[in-house]
N, C-alpha and C positions, 0 to 999 in steps of 0.2 A: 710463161708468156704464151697469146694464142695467139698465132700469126694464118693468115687467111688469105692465100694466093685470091689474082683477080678472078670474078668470074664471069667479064665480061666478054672475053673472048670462049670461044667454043669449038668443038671439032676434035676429033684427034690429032690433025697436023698441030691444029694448036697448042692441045696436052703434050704433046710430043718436044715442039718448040721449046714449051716452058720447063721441061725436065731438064733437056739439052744445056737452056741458059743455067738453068740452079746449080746443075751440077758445076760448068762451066766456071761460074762467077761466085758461086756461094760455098762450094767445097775448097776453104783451103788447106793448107797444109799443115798449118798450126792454127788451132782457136784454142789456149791453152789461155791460163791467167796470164800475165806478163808477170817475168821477173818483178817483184815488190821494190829490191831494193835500187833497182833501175829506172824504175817510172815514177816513184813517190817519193820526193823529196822531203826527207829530214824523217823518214820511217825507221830504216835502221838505227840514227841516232836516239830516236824515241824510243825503241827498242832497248838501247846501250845505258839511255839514263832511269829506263823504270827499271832492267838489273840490276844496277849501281843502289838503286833507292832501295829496290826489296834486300841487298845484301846491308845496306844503310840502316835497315829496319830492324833486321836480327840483330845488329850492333846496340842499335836504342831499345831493344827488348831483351839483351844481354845485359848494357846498362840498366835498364830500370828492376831487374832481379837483383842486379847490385845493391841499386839504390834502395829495394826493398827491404836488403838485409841491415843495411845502415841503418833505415828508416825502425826496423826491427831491433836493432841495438840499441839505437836512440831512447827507443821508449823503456824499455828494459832500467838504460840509462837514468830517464828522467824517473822513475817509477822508483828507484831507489834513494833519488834526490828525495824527492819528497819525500819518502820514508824518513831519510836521515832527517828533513826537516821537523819531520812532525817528531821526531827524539828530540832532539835542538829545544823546542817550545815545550817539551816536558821537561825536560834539565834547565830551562830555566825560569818556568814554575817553582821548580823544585828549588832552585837558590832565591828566586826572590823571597818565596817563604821562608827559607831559611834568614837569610837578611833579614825579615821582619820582625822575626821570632827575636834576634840577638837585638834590632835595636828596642822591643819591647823589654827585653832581659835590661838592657841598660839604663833602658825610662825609670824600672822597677829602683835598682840600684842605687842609681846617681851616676853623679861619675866625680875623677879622686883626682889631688896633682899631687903634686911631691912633699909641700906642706903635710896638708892631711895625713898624708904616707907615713911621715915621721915624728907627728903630734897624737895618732892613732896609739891604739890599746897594745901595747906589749912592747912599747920602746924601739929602738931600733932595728932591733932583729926581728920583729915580728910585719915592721917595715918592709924590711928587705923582701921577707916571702910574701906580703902581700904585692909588692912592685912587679917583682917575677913573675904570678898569677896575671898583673894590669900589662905586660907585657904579652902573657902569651894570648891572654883575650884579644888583645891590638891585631897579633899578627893573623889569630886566626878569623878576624871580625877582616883584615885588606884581604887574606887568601878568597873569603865568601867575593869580596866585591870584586879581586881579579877575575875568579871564576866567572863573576856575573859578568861580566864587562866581556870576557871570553866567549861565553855563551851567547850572548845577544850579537857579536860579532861575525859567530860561524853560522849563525841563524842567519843572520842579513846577507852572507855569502852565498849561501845555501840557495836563498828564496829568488839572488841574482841567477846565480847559475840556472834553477829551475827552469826563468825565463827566455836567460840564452840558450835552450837545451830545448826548450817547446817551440823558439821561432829557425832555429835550425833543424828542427823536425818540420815544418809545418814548407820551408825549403826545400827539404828532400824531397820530400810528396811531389811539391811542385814541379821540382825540377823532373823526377821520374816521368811524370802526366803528361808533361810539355815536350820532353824531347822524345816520346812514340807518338804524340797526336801530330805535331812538327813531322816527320817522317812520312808517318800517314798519310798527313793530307797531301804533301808531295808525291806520293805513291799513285795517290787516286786521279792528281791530274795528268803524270805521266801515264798512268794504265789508261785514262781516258783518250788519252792523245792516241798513245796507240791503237784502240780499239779502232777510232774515228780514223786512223792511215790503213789501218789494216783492210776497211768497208773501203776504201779507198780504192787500196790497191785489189779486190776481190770484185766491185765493176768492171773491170780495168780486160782488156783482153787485145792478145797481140794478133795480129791480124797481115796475111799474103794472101793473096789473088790475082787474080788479071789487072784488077782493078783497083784493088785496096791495097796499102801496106802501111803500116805501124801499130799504134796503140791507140783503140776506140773505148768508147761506152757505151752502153744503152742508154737515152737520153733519160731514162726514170726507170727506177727497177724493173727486172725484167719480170717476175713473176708477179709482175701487176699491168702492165700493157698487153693491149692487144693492137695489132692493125692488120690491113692488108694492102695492097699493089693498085692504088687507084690513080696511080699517073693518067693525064687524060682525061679524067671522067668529065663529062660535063657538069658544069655550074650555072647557078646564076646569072643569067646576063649576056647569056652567052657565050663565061668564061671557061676556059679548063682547069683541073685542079691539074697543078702544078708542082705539089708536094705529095708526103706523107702525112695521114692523120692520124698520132699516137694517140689510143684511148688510156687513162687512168683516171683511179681515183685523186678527187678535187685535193688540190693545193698538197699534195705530194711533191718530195723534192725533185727538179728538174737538173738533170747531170751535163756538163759539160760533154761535147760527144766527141771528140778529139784533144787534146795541148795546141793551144793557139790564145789569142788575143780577143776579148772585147773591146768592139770596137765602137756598137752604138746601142742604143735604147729607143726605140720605137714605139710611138701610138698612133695609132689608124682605128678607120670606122668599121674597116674589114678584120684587119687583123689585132686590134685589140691592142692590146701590150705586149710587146718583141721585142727581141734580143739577138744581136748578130754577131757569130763568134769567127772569126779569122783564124783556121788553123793552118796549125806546120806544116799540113799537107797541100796547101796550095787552094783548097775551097773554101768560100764564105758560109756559114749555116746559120739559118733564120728562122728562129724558135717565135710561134704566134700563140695568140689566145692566154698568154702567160695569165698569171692573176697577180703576180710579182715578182721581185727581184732577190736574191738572196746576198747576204752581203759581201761576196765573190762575184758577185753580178755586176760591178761595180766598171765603167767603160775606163778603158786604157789598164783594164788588171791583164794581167797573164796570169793562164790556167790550165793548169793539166788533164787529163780526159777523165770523167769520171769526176770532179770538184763539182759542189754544187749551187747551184746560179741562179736557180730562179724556180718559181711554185708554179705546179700547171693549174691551169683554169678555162676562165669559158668568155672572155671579155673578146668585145667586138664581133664580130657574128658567126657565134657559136651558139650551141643553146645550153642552156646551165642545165639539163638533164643528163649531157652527154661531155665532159669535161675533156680535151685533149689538147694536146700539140700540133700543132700544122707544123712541119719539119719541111726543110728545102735546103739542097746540098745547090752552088752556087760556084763553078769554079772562076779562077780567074780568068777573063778574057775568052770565056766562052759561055755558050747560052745553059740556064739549067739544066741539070741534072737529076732523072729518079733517083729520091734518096732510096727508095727501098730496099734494094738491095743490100746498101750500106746499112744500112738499122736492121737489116734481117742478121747479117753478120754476124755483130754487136752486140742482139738483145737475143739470140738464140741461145 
């Protein structure tokens, strides 16, 4: 920040004067941060739920190591499915051909009944031992087709299981992916939150004097403002300036400069686009030349010092080479006040 006393006054009484009041009115006792978890509300909770979330995390990337080895199992699992399948489809290759083979054996043949059996070449007895032989072909021609029927069986089971084994993999995946990205993204909007209370409460500075006490801001960050002590100057028309003109860069965010209330929204030919904040401390403050509103800017919100409200600019008569704020402290029930002092405080 470059802050630049007047230098319209001159003399050594006068150098003297102005050291006397600085010290006076601008040395206080504490210009320290403000406690954070005292002035920014729902900071330490946002604090409290991004640890929760980053211990959340390690939990969902504990599970998905888990889930990886399941996942790692699974295939293992399915990888031997299908092994066994593809034996299954060769065992029963291997019986249909054998099937085929027996019923080409029996085309060859014929086939015999009981008649035949016992009108056949050697009488009875030669009966007997061919029946025995038509018997054991029988049993061994139903064992080929139970086999077959077997086979094609644990084949069909096989090739089910495979597929319930590839869509319970393809689950696990899932489910690992989802609940660290789930997590994640939780992570990122608590850490965001925080980041943004933390900038919050790092404007933010507690403040005693003769003249000031509580918690201020600098109305736009401080290492990009400049002003200096032009209470008085002559203007236009006539007039006197009656404020502070903070210089910064165009449509930078505009800070709340105490905890108090909006209360209105202002356009003028003079002042452009204004904003008048009512704080706890008893002064009105009227932010001009705005270029907008930010969505805290919003009338009848309550805001704490340092929240931000509105983008500086050059609207109403200003010159868009030179972008600022015309500031003015306003207390109640008495006539303005130099902000200076107060913004030298704040933005030192």
């Amino acid at each position: 920040m470059r802050v630049v006393t007047s230098g319209a006054r001159t003399g050594v009484r006068g150098a003297v004067l102005r050291t006397l009041l600085a010290v006076a009115l601008l040395a206080p006792a504490a210009l320290a941060p403000a406690p954070a978890a005292a002035q920014v509300p729902g900071l330490d909770d946002a604090r409290e739920r991004a640890e929760g979330l980053e211990t959340d995390l390690d939990v969902a990337a504990a599970r998905y190591e888990e889930l990886w080895a399941a996942v790692e199992e699974a295939t293992f699992a399915l990888e031997e499915l299908e092994r066994r399948a593809g034996e299954l489809e060769g065992e029963l290759a291997e019986t249909d051909r054998r099937l085929a083979e027996r019923a080409r054996e029996l085309f060859m043949r014929g086939t015999s009944n009981a008649f035949e059996l016992l009108l056949g070449e050697g009488g009875p007895a030669a009966a007997i031992e061919r029946a025995g032989l038509a018997s054991v072909l029988q049993q061994r021609d139903t064992a080929l087709l139970e086999e077959a029927r077997a086979a094609r069986l644990a084949l069909d089971q096989t090739v089910a299981l495979v597929e319930l084994q590839r869509a319970e993999l393809a689950d696990l995946e899932a489910e690992a992916q989802e609940a660290r990205d789930a997590v994640a993204r939780e992570l990122e909007v608590a850490q965001r939150e925080v980041r943004s209370l933390e900038a919050l409460a790092a404007r933010q500075r507690l403040i005693e004097n003769a003249r000031q006490s509580g918690i201020y801001s600098c109305i736009m960050d401080r290492r990009l403002v400049s002003f200096r002590d032009t209470w008085g100057a002559p203007r236009s028309g006539g007039r006197r300036h009656q404020g502070t003109d903070v210089m910064a860069p165009f449509n930078v965010p505009v800070y709340a400069f105490t905890s108090g209330v909006i209360v209105r929204r202002s356009y003028s030919r003079l002042g452009g686009i204004g904003l008048y904040l009512r704080g706890d401390d008893g002064a009105t403050y009227y932010y001009a030349h705005l270029n907008g509103y930010a969505p805290k800017g919003t009338v009848g919100r309550r805001v704490v010092a340092g929240e931000h409200i509105a983008y500086n600019g050059y609207t109403g008569n200003a010159s868009r080479y030179a972008p600022h704020i015309h500031f003015e402290r306003n207390p109640a029930g008495r006539a303005k006040q130099n902000p200076y002092p107060y913004l030298f405080a704040a933005c030192r």
